[in-house]
N, C-alpha and C positions, 0 to 999 in steps of 0.2 A: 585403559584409562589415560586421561589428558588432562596437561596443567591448565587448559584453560579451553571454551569454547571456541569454534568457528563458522565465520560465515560466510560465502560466497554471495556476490550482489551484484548488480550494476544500477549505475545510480539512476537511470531516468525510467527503470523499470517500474510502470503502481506496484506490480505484484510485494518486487524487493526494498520499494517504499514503503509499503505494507508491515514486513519485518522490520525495517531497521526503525520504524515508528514505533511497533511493540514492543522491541530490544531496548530502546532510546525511555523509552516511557515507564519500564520496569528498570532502568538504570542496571541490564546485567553487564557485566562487561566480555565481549569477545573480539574476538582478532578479525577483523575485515579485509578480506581481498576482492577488491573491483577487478571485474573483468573484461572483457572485450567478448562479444557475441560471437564474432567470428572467427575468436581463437580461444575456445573454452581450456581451461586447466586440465590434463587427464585425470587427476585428484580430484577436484571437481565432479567429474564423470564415472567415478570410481565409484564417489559418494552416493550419487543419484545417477546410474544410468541415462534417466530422462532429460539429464542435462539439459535441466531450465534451472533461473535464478527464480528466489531465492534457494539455498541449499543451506542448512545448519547442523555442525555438527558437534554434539555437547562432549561433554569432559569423558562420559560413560562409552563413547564410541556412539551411542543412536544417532541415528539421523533423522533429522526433519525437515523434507523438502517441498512442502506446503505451506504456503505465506499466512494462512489464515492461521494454522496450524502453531506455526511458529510464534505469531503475536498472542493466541492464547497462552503457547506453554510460557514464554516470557513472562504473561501477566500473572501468571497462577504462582511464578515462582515469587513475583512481587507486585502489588497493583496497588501501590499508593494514591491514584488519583482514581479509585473504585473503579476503572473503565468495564469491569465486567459485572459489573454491579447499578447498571444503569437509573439513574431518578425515577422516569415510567418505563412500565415494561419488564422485563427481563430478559437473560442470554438466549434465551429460547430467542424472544421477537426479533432481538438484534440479527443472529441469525438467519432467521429466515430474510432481513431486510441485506444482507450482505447476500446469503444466494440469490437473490434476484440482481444485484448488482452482478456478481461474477458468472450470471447465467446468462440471460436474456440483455443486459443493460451492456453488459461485455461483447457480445453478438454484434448488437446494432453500432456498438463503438468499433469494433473493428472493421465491420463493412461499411463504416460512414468514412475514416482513417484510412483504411485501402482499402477504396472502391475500386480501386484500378485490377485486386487480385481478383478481384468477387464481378467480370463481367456481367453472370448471369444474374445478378441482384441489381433494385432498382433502389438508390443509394437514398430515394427521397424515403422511401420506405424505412428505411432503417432509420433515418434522421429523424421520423414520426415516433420508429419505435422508441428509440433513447428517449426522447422529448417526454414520452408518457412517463417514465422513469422520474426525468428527474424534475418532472413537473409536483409529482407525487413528493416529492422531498421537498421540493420548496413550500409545499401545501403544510408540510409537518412544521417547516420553519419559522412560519407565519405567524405561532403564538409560542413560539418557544426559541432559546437557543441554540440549540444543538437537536440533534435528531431522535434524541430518547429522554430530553426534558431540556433544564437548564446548565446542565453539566455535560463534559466532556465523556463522552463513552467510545467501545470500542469501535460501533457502527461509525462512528465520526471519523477515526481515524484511520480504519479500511475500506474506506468507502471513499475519503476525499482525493484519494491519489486517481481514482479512475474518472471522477468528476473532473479534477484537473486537465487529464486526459483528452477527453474529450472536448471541454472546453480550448483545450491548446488549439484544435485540428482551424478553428476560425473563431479568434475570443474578440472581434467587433461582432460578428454573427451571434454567440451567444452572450454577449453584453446586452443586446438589443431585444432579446426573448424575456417573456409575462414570467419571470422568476426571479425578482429583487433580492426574497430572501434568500433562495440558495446562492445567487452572485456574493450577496453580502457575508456568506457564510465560506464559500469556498476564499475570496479576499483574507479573510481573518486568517484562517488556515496556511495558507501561503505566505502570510508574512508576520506567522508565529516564528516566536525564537527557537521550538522544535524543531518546524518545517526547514526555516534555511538550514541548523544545525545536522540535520540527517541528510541533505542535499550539498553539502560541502563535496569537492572535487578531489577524488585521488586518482595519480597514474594508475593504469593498471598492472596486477600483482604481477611481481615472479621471480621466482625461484629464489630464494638466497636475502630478498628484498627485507631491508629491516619492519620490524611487527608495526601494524598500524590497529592501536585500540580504540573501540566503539562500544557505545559514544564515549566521545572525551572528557567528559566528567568523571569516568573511571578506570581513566588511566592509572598504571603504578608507577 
């Protein structure tokens, strides 16, 4: 047992975006240590072998090193803005609309991202495959605000870190694409007072370093 939660992250990760949006949105409070890619924690790796971020590890010793994972048990423990309770639909449909995201839409993001790894792939291909993606989203956004009605839900907020993503790779390129509303939708996102909030800069952790608690609203 532990006096309080942990999480390992690094900030421009979507995945660990992913988490600290769920963490941040259930206001639980845990100890955040950013990391450096290329010099992981062995604590860290203790945690989750697979040494990828995110990695959380609650008061009870479990570990949960699954982003998605982690943004439901957050909300289960508190979901004040119903994000798993979406307007239309339900967690089933959100679901299945974040697997495609982290499936196929994650595919063609990283072979468009580094093309350079992916010789054998023809990168226009892939920037076709995304496109259908998130052409399909902007299609949802067209009469509504958000991607499961008029409210915020969980699809919204695991789903936009990887939007962002891709858009980073060339955003005069995807500024200029038949998709106003998802433009209009990822903007808002990006310069909610969550978004910067979860994206504030810390050195990375170590050893002995005094606690840094997340998010800041619940600190002691």
């Amino acid at each position: 047992m532990y006096d309080y939660h942990l999480l390992y992250s690094f900030r421009r990760c979507p995945y660990a975006m992913r988490a600290r949006l769920g963490i941040s949105s259930a206001s639980i409070k845990v100890e955040l240590r950013e990391i450096v890619l290329r010099n992981k924690p062995g604590h860290m790796i203790e945690l989750s072998p697979k040494a990828t971020v995110p990695v959380l590890r609650l008061k009870t010793g479990q570990v949960i090193d699954e982003s998605l994972d982690i943004a439901i048990w957050a909300l289960r423990q508190n979901d004040p803005q119903n994000l798993l309770t979406p307007q239309d639909g339900s967690l089933k449909d959100m679901l299945e609309m974040i697997k495609e995201n982290d499936g196929p839409f994650k595919h063609h993001l990283d072979r468009t991202k580094y093309a350079v790894r992916y010789p054998e792939d023809n990168k226009e291909d892939h920037i076709k495959g995304a496109s259908g993606f998130l052409l399909k989203l902007n299609n949802r956004l067209s009469s509504q605000k958000f991607l499961f009605g008029n409210q915020r839900s969980l699809a919204d907020i695991t789903i936009a870190p990887f939007v962002r993503q891709f858009a980073n790779i060339d955003r005069s390129w995807f500024d200029a694409q038949p998709w106003p509303h998802l433009i209009k939708w990822l903007n808002e996102f990006l310069e909610s007072e969550q978004f910067l909030s979860i994206m504030e800069k810390y050195a990375p952790w170590q050893e002995g370093d005094e606690i840094i608690w997340f998010p800041k609203s619940t600190q002691c």
